[in-house]
C-alpha positions as CSV (number, residue, x, y, z in Angstrom):
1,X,35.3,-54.9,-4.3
2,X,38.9,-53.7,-3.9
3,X,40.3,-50.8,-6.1
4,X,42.9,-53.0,-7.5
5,X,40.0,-55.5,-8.7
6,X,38.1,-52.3,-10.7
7,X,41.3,-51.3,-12.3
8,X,42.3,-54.9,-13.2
9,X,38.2,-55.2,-14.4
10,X,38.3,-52.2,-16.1
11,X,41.7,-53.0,-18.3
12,X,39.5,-55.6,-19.2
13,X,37.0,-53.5,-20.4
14,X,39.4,-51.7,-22.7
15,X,41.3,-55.1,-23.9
16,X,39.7,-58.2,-23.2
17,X,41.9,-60.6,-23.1
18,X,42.0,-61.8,-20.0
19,X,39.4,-63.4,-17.0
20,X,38.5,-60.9,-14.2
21,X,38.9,-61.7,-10.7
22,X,36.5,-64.3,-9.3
23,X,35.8,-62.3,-6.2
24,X,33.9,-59.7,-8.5
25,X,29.9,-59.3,-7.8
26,X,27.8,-61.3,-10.5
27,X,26.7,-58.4,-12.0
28,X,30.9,-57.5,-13.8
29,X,30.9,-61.6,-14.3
30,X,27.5,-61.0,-16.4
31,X,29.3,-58.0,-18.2
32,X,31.9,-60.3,-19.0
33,X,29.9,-63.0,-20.5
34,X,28.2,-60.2,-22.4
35,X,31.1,-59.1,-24.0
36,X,32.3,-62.2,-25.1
37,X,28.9,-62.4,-26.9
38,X,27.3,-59.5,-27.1
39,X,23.6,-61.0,-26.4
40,X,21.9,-58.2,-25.0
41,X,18.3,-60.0,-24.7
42,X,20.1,-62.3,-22.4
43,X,21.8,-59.9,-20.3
44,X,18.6,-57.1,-20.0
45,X,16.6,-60.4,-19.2
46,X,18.7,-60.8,-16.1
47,X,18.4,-57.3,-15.0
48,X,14.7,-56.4,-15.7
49,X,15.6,-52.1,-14.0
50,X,18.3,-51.8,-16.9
51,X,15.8,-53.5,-19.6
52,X,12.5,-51.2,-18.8
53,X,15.3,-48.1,-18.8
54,X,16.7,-49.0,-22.2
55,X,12.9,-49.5,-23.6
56,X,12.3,-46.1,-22.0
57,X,15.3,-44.7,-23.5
58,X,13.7,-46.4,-26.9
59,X,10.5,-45.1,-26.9
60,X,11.6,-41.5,-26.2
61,X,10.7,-38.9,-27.8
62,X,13.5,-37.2,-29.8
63,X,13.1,-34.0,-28.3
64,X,13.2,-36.0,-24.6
65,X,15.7,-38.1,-24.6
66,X,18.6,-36.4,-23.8
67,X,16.5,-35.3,-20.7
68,X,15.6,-38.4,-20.0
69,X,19.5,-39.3,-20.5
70,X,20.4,-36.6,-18.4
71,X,17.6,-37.8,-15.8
72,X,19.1,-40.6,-15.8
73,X,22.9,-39.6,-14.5
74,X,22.1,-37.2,-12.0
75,X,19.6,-40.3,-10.1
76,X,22.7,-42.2,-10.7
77,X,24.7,-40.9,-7.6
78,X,28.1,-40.9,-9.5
79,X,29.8,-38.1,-7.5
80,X,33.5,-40.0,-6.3
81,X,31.2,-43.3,-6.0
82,X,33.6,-45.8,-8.2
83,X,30.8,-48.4,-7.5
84,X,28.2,-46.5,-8.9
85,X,30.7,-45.0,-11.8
86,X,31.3,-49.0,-12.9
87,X,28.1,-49.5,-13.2
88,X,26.6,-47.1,-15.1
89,X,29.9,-47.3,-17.4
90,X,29.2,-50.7,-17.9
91,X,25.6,-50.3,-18.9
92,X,27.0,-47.6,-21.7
93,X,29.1,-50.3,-22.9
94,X,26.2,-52.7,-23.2
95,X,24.6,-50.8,-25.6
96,X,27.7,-49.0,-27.6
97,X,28.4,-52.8,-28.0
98,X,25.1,-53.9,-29.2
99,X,25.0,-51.1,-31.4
100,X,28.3,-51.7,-33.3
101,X,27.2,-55.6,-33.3
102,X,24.5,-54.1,-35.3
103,X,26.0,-51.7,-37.7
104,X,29.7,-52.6,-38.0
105,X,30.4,-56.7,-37.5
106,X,27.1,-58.5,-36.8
107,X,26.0,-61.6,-36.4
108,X,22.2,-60.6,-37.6
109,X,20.3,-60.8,-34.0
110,X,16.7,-60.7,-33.4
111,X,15.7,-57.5,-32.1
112,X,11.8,-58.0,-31.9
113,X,12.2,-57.2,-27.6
114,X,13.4,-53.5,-28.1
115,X,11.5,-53.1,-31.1
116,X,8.0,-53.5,-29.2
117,X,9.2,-50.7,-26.8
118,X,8.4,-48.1,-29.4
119,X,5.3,-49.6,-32.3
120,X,6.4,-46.2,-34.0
121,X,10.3,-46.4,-33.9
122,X,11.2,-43.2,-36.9
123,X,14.9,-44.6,-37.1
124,X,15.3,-41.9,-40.2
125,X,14.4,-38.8,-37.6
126,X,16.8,-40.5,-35.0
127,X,19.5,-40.6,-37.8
128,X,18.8,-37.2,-39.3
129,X,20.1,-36.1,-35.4
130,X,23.2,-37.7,-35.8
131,X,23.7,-35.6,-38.8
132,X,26.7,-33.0,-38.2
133,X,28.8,-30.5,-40.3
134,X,26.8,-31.0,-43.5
135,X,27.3,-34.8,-43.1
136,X,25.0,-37.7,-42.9
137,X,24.5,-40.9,-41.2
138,X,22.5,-43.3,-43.4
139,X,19.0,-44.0,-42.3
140,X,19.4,-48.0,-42.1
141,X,21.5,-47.6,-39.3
142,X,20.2,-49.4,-36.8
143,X,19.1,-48.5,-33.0
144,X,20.2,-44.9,-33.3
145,X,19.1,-43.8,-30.1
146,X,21.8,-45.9,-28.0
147,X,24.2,-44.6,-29.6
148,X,22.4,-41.2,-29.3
149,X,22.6,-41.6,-25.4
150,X,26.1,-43.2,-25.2
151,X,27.0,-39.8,-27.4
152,X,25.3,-37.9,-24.8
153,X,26.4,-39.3,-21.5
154,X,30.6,-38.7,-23.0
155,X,29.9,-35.7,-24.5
156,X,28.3,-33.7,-21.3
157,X,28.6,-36.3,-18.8
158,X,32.4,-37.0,-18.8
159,X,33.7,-35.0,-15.3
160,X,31.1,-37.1,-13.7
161,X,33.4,-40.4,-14.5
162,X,36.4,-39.2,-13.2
163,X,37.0,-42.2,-11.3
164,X,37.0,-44.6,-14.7
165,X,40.4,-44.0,-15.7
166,X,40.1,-45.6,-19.3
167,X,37.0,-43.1,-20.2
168,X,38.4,-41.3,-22.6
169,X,39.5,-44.5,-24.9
170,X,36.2,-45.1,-25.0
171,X,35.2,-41.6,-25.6
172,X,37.6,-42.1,-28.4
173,X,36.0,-45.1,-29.7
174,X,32.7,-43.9,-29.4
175,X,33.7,-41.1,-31.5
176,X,35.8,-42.9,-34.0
177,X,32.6,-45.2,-34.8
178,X,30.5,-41.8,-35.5
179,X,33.4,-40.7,-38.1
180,X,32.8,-44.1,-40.1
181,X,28.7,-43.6,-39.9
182,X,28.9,-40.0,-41.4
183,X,29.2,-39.4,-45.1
184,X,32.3,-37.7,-44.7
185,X,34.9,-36.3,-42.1
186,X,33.6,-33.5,-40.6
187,X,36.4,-30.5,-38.4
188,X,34.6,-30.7,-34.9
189,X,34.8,-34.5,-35.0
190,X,38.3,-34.4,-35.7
191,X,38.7,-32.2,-33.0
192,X,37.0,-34.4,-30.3
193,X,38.4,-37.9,-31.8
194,X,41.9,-36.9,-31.6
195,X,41.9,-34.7,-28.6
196,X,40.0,-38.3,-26.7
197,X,43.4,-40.5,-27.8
198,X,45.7,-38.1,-26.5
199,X,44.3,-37.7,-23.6
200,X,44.6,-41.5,-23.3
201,X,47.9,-41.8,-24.3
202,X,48.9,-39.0,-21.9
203,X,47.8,-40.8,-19.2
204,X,49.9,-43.7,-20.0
205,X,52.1,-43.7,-17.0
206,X,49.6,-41.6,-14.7
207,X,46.9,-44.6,-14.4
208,X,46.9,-47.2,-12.1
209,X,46.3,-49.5,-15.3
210,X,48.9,-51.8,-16.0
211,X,49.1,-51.2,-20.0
212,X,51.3,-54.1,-21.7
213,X,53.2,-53.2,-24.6
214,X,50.4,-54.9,-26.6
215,X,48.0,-52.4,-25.0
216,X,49.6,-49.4,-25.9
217,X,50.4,-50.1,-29.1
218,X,47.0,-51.5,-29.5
219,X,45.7,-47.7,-28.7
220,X,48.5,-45.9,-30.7
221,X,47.2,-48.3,-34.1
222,X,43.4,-47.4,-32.8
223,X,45.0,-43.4,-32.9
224,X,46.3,-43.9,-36.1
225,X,43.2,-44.9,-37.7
226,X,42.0,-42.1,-36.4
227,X,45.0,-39.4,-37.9
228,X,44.3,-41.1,-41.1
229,X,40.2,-40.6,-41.1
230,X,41.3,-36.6,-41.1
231,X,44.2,-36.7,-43.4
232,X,46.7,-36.2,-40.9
233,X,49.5,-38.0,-42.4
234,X,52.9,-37.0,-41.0
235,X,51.5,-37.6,-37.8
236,X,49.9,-41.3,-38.6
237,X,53.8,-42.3,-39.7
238,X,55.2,-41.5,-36.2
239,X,52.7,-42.8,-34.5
240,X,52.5,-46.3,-36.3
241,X,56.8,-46.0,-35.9
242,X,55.5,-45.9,-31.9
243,X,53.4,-48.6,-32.2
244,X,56.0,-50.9,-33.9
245,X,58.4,-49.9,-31.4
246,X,56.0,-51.1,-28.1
247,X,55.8,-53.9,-29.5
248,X,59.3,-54.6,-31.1
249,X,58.1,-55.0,-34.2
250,X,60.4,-54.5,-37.4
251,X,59.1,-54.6,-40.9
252,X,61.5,-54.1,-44.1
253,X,60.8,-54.4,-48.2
254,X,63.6,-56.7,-49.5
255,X,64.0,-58.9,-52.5
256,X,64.3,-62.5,-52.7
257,X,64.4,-65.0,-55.3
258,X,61.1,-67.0,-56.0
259,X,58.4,-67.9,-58.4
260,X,55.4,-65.5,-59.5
261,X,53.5,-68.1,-61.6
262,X,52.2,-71.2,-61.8
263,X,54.1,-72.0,-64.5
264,X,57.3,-70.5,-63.9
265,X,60.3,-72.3,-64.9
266,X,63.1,-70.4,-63.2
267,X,63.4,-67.8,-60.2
268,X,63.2,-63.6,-60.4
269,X,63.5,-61.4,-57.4
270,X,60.0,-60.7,-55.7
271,X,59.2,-58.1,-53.3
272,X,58.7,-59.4,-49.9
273,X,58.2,-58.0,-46.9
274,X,60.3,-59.4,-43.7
275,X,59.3,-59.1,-40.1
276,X,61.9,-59.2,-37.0
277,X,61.1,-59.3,-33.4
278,X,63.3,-57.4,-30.7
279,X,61.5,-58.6,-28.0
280,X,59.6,-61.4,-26.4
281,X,55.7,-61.7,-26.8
282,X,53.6,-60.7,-24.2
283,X,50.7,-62.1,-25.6
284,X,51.7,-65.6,-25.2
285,X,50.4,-65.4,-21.9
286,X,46.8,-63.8,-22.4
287,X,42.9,-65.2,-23.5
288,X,43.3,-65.4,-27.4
289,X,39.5,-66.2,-28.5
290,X,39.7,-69.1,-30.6
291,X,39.1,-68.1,-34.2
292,X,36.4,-69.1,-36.8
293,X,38.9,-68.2,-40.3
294,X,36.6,-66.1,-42.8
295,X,36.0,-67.2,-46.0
296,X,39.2,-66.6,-48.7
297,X,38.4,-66.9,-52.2
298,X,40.5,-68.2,-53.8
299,X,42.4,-67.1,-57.1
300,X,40.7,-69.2,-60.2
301,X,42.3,-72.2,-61.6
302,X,43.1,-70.7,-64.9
303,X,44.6,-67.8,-63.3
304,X,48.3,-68.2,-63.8
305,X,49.3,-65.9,-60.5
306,X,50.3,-68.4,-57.8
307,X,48.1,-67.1,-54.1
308,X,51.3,-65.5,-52.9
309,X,54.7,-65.5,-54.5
310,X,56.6,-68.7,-54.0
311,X,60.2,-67.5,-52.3
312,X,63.1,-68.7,-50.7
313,X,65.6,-67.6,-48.2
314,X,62.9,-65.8,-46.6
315,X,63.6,-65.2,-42.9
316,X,60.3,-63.5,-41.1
317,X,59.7,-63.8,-37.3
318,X,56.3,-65.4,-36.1
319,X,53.9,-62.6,-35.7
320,X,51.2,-61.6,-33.3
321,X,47.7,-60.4,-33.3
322,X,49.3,-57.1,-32.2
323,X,52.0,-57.2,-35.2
324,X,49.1,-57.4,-37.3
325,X,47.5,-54.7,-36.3
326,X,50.4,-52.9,-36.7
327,X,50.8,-53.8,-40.1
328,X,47.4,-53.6,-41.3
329,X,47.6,-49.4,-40.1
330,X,50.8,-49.5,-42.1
331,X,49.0,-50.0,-45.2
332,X,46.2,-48.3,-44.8
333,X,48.7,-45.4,-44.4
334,X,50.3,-46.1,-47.6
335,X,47.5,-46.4,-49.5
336,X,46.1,-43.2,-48.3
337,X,49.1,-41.1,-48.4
338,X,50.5,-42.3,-51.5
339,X,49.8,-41.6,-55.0
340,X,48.5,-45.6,-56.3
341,X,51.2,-47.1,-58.9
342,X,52.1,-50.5,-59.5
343,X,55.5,-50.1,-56.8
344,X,52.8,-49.0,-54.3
345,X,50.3,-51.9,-55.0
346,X,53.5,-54.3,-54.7
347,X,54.7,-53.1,-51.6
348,X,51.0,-53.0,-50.0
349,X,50.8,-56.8,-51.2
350,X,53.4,-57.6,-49.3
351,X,52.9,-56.4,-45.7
352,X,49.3,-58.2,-46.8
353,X,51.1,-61.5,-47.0
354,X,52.8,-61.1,-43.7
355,X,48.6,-61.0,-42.1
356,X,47.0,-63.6,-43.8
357,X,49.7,-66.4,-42.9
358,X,47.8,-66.9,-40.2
359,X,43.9,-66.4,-38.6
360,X,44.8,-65.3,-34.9
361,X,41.1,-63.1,-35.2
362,X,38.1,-62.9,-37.3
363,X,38.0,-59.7,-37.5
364,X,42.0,-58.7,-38.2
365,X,41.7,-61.6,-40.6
366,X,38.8,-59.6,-42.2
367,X,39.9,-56.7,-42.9
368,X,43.6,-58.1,-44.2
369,X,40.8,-60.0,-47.0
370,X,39.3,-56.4,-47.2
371,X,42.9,-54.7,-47.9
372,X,43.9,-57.5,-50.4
373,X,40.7,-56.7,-52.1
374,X,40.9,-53.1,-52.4
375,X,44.5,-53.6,-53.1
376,X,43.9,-56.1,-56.2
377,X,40.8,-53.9,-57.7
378,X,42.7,-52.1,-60.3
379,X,44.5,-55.5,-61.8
380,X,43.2,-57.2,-64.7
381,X,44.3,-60.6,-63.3
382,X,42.9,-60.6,-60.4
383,X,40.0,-58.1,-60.2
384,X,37.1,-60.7,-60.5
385,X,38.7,-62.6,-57.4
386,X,38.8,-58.6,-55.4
387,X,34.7,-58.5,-55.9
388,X,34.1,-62.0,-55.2
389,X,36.0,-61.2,-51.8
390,X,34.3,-58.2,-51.1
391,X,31.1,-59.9,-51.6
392,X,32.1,-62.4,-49.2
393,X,32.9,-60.3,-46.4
394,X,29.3,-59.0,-46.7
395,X,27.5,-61.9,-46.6
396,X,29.8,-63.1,-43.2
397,X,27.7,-60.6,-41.5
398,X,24.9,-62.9,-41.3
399,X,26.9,-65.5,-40.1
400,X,26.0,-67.2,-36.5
401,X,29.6,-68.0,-35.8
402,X,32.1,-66.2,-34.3
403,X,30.3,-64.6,-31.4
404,X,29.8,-61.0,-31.2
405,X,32.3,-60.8,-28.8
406,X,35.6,-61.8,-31.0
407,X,34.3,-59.6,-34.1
408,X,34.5,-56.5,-31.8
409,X,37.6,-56.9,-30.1
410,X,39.5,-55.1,-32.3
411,X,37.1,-52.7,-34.3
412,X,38.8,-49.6,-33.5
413,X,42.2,-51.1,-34.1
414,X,41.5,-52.5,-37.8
415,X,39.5,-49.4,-38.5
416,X,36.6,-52.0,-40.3
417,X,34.2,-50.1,-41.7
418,X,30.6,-50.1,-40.9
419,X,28.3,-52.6,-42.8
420,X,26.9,-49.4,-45.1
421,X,30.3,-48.6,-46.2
422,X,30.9,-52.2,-46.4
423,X,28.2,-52.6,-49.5
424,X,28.5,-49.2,-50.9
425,X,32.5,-50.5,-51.7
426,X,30.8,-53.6,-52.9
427,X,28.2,-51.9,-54.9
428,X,30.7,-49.4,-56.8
429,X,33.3,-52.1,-57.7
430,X,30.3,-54.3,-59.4
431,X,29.5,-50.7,-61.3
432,X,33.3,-50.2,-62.4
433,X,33.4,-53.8,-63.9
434,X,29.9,-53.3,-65.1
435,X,27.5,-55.4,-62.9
436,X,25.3,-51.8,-62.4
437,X,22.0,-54.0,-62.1
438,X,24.1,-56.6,-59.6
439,X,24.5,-53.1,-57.6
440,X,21.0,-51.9,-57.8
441,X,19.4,-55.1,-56.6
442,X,21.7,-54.7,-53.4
443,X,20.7,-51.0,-53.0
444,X,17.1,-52.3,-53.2
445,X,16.5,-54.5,-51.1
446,X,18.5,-53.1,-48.6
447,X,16.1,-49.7,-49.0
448,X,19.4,-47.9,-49.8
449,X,17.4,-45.7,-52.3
450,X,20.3,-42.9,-52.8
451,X,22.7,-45.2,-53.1
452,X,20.4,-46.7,-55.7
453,X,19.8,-43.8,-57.7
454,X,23.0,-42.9,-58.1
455,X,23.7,-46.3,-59.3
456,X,21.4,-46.4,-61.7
457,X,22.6,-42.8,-63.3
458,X,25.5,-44.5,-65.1
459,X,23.2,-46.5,-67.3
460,X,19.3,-46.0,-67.1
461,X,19.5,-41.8,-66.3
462,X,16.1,-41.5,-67.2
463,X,14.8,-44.7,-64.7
464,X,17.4,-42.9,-62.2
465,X,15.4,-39.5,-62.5
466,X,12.3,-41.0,-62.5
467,X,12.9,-43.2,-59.1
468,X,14.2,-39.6,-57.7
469,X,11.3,-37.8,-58.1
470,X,9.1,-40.7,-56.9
471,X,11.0,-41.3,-54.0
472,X,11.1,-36.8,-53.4
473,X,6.9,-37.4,-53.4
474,X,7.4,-40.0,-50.4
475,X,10.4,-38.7,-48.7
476,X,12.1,-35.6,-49.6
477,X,15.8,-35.5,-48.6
478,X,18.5,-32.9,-49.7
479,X,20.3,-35.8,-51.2
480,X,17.6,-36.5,-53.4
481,X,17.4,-33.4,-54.5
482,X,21.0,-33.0,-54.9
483,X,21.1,-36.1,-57.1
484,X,18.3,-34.6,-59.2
485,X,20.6,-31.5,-59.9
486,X,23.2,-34.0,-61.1
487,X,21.2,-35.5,-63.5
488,X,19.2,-32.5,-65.1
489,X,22.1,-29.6,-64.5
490,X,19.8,-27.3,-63.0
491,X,20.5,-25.5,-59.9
492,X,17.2,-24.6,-58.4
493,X,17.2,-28.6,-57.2
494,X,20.3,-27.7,-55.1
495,X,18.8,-24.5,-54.0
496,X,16.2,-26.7,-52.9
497,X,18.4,-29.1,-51.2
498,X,20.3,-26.0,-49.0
499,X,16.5,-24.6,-48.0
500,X,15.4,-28.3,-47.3
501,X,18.4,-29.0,-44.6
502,X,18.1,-25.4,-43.3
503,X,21.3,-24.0,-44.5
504,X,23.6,-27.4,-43.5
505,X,23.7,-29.4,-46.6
506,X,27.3,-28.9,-47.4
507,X,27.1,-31.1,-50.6
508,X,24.4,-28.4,-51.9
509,X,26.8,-26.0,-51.9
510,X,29.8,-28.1,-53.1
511,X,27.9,-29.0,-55.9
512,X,26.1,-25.8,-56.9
513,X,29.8,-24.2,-56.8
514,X,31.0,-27.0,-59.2
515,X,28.1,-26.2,-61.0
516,X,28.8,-22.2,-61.7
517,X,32.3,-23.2,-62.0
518,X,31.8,-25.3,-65.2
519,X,29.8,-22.3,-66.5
520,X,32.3,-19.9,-66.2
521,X,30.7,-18.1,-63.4
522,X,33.3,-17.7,-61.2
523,X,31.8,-15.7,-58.6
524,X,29.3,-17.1,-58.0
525,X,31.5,-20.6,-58.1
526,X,33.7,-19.0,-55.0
527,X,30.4,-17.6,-53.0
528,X,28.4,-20.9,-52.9
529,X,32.4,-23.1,-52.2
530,X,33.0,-20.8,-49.3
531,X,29.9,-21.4,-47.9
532,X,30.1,-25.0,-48.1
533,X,33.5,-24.8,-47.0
534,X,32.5,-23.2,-44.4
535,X,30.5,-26.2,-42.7
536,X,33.5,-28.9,-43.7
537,X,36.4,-27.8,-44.5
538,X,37.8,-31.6,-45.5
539,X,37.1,-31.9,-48.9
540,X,40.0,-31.4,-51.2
541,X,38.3,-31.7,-54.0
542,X,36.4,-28.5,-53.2
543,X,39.3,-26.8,-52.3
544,X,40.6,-26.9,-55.5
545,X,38.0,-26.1,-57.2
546,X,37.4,-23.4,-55.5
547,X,41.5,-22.8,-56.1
548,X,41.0,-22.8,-59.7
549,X,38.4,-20.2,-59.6
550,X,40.6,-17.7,-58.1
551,X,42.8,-18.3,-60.9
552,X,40.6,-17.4,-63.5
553,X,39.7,-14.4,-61.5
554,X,42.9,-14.0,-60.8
555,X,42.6,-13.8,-56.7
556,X,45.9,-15.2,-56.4
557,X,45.9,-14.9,-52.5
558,X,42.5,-17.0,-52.4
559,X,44.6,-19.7,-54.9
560,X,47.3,-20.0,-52.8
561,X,45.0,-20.6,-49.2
562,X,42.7,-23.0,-51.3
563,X,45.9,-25.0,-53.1
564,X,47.8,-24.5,-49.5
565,X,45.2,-26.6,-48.0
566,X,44.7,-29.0,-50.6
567,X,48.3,-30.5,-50.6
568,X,48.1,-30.3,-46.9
569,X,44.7,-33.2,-47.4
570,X,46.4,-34.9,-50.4
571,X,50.0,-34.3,-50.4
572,X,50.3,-36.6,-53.5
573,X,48.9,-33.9,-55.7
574,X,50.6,-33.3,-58.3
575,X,48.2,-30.6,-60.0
576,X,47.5,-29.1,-56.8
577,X,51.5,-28.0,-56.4
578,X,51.7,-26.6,-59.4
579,X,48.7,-24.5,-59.2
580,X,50.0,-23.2,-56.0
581,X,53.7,-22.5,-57.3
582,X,51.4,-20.3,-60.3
583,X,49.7,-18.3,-58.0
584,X,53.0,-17.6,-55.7
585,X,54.7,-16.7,-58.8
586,X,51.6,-14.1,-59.4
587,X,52.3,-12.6,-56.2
């Protein structure tokens, strides 16, 4: 096998849209097919020393298996050896892949011949490891310990790859998955996830990869997603501006005359956003996996809104699956960087319209339903359609059709979020209209217990309670106890909750401080902030609480650090600049 066939394999790797050479050896042709449907029974069944090694890696013990991981590398022979690199690259990707199958995009696969390899599998302790600056990764999260290893091998392993050229996209990826399984952002995950798609984007013209323009803007939306996850605003707007520009994309907010409603007798101007192409498509001559459309619900008959705005004169070019990636960063940009106001839902709606003309993927078209439905929410007119979508996309999970293979092509890019963020969106829209039994029956059966308790607070606080304290006698967790400090106001259950997790429960503190603040003891307030702070320093919310504090104690270089960084998360903070213009003019 030629260089030029592993480079031209391994841009397949990274894209996947095109065949690989014929000439390769069976076993890249069977990595292939894998990724086209991410079946890994059917691939471990043809390789029997890869199968027993991924049971082993199963069935280790926690303390073990980075041993056994690291066992595992050094028998490898990797040193310069682009043979041996491949394929032990490829068998990471086998499992990252399974494991986001399994926890971002499905289909629902039997997993009965992995599960034998350990009878007393403790997927909560393999969770509880994943756990990192104060923040947690759920503990229905499934197969842990792939991932665990994939972290591993990237992590310590990475000079030891120096012949895969695309390793740190993947490292990227890798790490951008982990973001979207914690419970928050967290600093030295920032750190690695952005320093991993620099690194790639770098390289750009150092590889012997032949990027498209597709491909690198591709990467520079996956980077963006990335910016935005750690509130790095400014930054996200040039690179999406890059990303546009690979790909010759053009997108402007204009007015045209057109109808609203069904029963509109004459024309207004409507917001719509027109798309112009400066270049020719590159994708026209790459694999495009036929589609299976998702589900739209649709608006309900007596709804007077017309589906989109009925306009004429409207000149848009015809756009690609790269376009709408593109455009689908561009709103999740604006509706994290903007303040939420009925311009801003408007203009959001509009580049929304320009991705749901057309199903070129399941999963773009996905998450364009997803961004219409967060988008819609806060309107009267069409908030039952927004939870009926919602609910939709989370059932498609357990749908046989489209293959594993199409739903993950473009995870990174369209930043979709894991299935647990997926129902905890779904869950807290049925409580704001209401439905707070609708969302604790999905928490329940579903054995999302926290998420069920807090559910549950809004309307039945003393069910909530009591289901904490059951569920402390069973399983204590520092979230538990945390939620029990919520409801009864007392901080020795947060106290608890920081002893519990050893001194790395962030939300402990956070809420403790909160606590002392509303009580008007404001030292204590700034001691038990600081120390939370400490652990992750990427919630805004804390800093300006902690802000405030130090203006009623009047520690007006504490306010203006705390308010500094706030703006600097949530620019559209209008209380936040005027604290920190008081406590300059105390200086």
């Amino acid at each position: 096998m030629s260089v030029e066939e592993f480079v031209q394999f391994e841009r397949f790797l990274a894209v996947g849209d095109e065949e690989v050479p014929n000439s390769l050896p069976e076993f890249y042709k069977d990595v292939e097919g894998y990724l086209n449907t991410i079946d890994l029974e059917a691939f471990l069944n043809k390789y029997p020393t890869i199968k027993e090694f991924t049971k082993t890696l199963l069935s280790s013990e926690d303390d073990n298996i980075h041993a056994t991981t690291d066992k595992w590398i050094e028998e490898a022979q990797l040193s310069d050896n682009l043979e041996n690199q491949m394929r032990t690259f490829c068998t990471l990707l086998t499992w990252l892949r399974f494991f986001e199958r399994l926890n971002f995009t499905g289909p629902t696969v039997d997993t009965t011949f992995l599960e034998s390899a350990n009878k007393q599998y403790d997927n909560q302790k393999d969770c509880c490891d994943l756990n990192k600056d104060g923040e947690e990764v759920h503990e229905t999260c499934k197969f842990v310990k792939l991932f665990v290893v994939y972290l591993r091998v990237v992590d310590t392993h990475r000079e030891k790859f120096n012949k895969i050229q695309s390793f740190s996209l993947w490292q990227a990826r890798g790490y951008l998955d982990y973001g979207h399984l914690l419970s928050g952002p967290t600093p030295s995950l920032k750190k690695a996830t952005l320093d991993a798609y620099e690194e790639i984007i770098d390289s750009f013209c150092e590889t012997d990869i032949e990027w498209r323009r597709s491909d690198k803007s591709m990467i520079y939306v996956e980077y963006v997603n990335a910016l935005l996850l750690y509130y790095k605003y400014d930054k996200a707007k040039e690179t999406i501006e890059k990303a546009e520009e690979w790909i010759g994309l053009t997108v402007e907010l204009t007015g045209r005359m057109g109808k609203r409603t069904k029963y509109q007798s004459f024309e207004v101007a409507q917001l719509v956003a027109e798309a112009t192409k400066s270049r020719e498509e590159e994708e026209k001559n790459t694999k495009i996996f036929s589609s299976t459309k998702p589900s739209t619900v649709q608006l309900d008959e007596y709804n007077a809104l017309l589906e989109t705005p009925e306009v004429r004169d409207s000149k848009s070019a015809e756009l690609s699956l790269s376009d709408h990636l593109a455009l689908l960063a561009r709103v999740t940009l604006l509706k994290k960087s903007y303040a939420q106001d009925e311009i801003l839902t408007e203009q959001i709606g509009s580049f929304i319209n320009q991705v749901l003309r057309k199903s070129l993927n399941w999963l773009v078209y996905s998450k364009g339903l997803l961004s219409r439905s967060r988008n819609e929410f806060n309107r009267y007119k069409t908030k039952e359609r927004s939870v009926l979508q919602t609910q939709t996309l989370v059932d498609q999970f357990k749908d046989k059709e489209p293959a594993g293979g199409e739903r993950l092509r473009f995870l990174q890019a369209t930043d979709y979020p894991s299935y647990i963020e997926l129902i905890r969106e779904l869950g807290d829209q049925y409580c704001q209209i209401g439905c707070v039994t609708s969302a604790y029956q999905i928490y329940e059966q579903l054995n999302m217990w926290d998420d069920a308790i807090e559910c549950l607070t809004i309307s039945q606080p003393g069910k909530a309670e009591s289901l904490a304290r059951q569920r402390l006698e069973q399983n204590p967790s520092p979230k538990l106890y945390c939620l029990l400090g919520d409801m009864t106001g007392l901080p020795d259950y947060y106290e608890r909750a920081w002893e519990l997790s050893r001194g790395k429960y962030a939300r402990a503190m956070r809420s403790l401080g909160k606590l002392e603040f509303f009580q008007e003891r404001y030292d204590d307030a700034i001691k038990h902030m600081e120390m939370a702070l400490k652990i992750n320093p990427l919630y805004s919310k804390t800093w300006f609480t902690l802000g405030c504090a130090y203006l009623r104690t009047e520690g007006w270089n504490g306010a203006v650090k705390c308010f500094t960084t706030m703006v600097s998360l949530e620019p559209d903070s209008g209380s936040a600049w005027a604290n920190l213009a008081v406590a300059f003019v105390q200086l």
